[in-house]
C-alpha positions as a Markdown table, in Angstrom:
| # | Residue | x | y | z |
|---|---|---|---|---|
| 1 | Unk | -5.2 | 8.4 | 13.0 |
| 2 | Unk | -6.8 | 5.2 | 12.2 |
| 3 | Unk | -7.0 | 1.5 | 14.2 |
| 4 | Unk | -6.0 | -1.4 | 13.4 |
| 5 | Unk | -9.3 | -2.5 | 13.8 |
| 6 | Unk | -10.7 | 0.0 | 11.2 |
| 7 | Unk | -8.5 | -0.4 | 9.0 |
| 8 | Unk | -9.6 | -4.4 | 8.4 |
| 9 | Unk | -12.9 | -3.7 | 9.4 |
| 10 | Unk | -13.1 | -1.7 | 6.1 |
| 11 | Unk | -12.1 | -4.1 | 4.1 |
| 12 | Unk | -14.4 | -6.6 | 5.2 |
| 13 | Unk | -17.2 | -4.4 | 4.3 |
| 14 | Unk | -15.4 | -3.8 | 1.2 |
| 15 | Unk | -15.9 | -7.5 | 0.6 |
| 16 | Unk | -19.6 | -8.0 | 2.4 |
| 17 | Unk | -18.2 | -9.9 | 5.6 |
| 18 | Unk | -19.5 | -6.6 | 7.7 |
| 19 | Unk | -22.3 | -4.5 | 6.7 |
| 20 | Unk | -21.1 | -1.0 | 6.5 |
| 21 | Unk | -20.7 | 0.4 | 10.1 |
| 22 | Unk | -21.0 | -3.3 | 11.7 |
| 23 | Unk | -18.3 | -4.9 | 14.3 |
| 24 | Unk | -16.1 | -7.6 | 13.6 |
| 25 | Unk | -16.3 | -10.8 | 16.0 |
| 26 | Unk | -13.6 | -11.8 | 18.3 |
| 27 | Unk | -12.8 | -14.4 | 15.8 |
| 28 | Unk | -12.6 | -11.4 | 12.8 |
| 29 | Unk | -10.4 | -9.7 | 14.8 |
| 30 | Unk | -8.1 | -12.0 | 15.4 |
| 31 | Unk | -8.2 | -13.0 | 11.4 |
| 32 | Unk | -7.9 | -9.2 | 10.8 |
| 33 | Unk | -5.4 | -8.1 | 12.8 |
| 34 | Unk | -3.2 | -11.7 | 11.8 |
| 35 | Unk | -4.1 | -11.0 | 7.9 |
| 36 | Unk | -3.1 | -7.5 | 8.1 |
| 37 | Unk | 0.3 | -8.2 | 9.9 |
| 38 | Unk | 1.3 | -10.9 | 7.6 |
| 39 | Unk | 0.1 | -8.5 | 4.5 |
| 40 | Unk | 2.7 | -5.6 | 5.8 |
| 41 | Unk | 5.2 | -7.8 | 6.5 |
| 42 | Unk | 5.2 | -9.2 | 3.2 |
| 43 | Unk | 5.6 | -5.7 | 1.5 |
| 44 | Unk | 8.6 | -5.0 | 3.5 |
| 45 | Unk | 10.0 | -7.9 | 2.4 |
| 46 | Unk | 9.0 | -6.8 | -1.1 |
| 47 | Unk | 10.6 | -3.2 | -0.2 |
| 48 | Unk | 7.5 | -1.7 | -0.1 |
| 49 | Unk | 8.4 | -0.6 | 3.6 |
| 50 | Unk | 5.7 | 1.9 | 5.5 |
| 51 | Unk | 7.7 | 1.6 | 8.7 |
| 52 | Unk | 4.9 | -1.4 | 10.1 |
| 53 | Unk | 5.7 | -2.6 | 13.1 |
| 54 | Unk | 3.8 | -6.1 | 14.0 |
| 55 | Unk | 0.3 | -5.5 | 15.9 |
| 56 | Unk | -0.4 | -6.6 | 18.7 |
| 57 | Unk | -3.8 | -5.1 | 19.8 |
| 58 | Unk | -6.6 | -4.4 | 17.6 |
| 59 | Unk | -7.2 | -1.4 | 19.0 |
| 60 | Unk | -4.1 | 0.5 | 18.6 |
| 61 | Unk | -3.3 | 3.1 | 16.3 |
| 62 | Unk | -2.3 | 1.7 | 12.5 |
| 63 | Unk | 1.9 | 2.3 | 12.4 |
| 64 | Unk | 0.2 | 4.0 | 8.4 |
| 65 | Unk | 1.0 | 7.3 | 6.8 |
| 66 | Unk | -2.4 | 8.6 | 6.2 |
| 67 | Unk | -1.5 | 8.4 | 2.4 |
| 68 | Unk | -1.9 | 4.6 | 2.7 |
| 69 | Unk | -4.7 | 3.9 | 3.7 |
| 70 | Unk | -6.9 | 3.9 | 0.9 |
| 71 | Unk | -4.2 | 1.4 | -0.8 |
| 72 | Unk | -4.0 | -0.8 | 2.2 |
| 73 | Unk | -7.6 | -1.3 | 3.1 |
| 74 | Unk | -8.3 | -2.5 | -0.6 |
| 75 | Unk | -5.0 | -4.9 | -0.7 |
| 76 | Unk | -6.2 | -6.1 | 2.6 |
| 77 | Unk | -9.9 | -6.9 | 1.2 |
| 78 | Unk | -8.4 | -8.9 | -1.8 |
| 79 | Unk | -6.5 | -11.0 | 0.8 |
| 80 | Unk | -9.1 | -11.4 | 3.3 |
| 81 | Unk | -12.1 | -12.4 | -0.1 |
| 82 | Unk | -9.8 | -15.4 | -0.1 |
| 83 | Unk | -9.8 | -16.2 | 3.5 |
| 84 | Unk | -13.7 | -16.0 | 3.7 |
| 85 | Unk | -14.1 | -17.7 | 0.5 |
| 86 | Unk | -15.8 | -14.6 | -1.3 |
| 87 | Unk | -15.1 | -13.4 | -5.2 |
| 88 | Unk | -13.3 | -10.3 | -5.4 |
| 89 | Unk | -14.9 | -7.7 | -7.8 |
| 90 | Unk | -12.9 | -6.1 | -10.5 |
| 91 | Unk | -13.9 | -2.8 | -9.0 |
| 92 | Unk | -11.9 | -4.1 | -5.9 |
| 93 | Unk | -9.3 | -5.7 | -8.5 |
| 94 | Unk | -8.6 | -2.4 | -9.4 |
| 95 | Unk | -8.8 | -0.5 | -6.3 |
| 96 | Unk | -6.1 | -2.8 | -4.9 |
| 97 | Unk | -3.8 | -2.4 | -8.3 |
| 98 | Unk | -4.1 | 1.4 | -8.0 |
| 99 | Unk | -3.7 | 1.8 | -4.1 |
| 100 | Unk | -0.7 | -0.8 | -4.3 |
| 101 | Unk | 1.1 | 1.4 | -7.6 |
| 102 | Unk | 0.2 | 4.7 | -5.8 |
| 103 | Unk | 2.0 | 3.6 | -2.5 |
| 104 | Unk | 5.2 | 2.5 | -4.7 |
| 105 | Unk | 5.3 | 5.5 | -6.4 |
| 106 | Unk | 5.0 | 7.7 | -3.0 |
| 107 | Unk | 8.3 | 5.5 | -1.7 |
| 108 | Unk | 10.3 | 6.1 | -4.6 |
| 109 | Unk | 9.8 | 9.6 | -5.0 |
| 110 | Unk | 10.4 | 9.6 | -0.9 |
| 111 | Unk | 13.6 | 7.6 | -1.8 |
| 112 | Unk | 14.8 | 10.5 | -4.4 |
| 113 | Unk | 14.2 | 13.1 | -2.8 |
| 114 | Unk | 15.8 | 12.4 | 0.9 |
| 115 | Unk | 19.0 | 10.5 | -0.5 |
| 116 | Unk | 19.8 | 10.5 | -3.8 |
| 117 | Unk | 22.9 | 13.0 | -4.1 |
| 118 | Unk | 24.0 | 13.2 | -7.7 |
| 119 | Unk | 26.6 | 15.2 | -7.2 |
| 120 | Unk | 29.4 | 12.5 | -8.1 |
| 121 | Unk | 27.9 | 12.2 | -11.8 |
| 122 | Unk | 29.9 | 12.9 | -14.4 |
| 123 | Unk | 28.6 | 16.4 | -15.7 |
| 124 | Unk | 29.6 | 16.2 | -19.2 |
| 125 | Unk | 31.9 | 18.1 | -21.7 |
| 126 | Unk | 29.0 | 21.0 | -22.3 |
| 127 | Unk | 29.7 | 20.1 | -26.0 |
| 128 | Unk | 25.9 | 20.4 | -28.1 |
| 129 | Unk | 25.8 | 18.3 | -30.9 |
| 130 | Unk | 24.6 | 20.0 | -34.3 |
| 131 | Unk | 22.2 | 16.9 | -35.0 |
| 132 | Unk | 18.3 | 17.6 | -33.7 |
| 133 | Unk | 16.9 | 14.3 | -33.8 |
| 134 | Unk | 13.7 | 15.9 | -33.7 |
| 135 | Unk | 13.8 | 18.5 | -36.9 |
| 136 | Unk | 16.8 | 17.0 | -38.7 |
| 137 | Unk | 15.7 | 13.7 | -40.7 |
């Protein structure tokens, strides 16, 4: 499982605040951490829910399906380019777009597949209709 503290640390590198494999400052983590909250709190508003719980502590394991991640880390470093003032890349454009989709499509498909009972739906007559729209023009 991944930190808090990774998983912002990432995208920082992702937008040259860290050099790959460098520490954030006290002052980074606490824009991090703040930055990542208000991120996941926003997509559960936007029901895109992941089951985040607000962080606390830096150093704590990320409330993230491993799944997420990629999608996350690369929302996160669009978010935090504007805090520190840096361009965001269309490589990182992109990244984010997918990620974002890719997380929406795992919750719906979750959604279908642990509630969606269709049982109630009207089943039809069974009558076939002599009309293919396909071959008949």
């Amino acid at each position: 499982m991944t930190t808090n503290r990774v998983i912002y640390q990432d995208a920082m590198e992702k937008i040259g605040v860290l050099e790959e494999g460098g520490t954030a400052s006290s002052a980074q983590d606490t824009t991090g951490l703040n930055e990542l909250n208000r991120m996941m709190n926003e997509w559960r508003i936007r029901d895109i829910d992941l089951n985040w719980f607000t962080q606390d502590t830096a150093a704590d394991t990320a409330p993230l399906p491993n799944w997420a991640e990629s999608g996350v880390i690369a929302n996160l470093a669009v978010r935090l380019a504007s805090e520190y003032r840096v361009p965001v890349t269309p490589a990182l454009a992109d990244a984010a777009n997918t990620g974002l989709q890719a997380i929406k499509t795992v919750l719906i498909n979750v959604e279908i597949e642990e509630g969606q009972d269709m049982s109630h739906m009207n089943q039809g007559l069974g009558i076939r209709s002599r009309y293919d729209i396909v071959n008949d023009v």
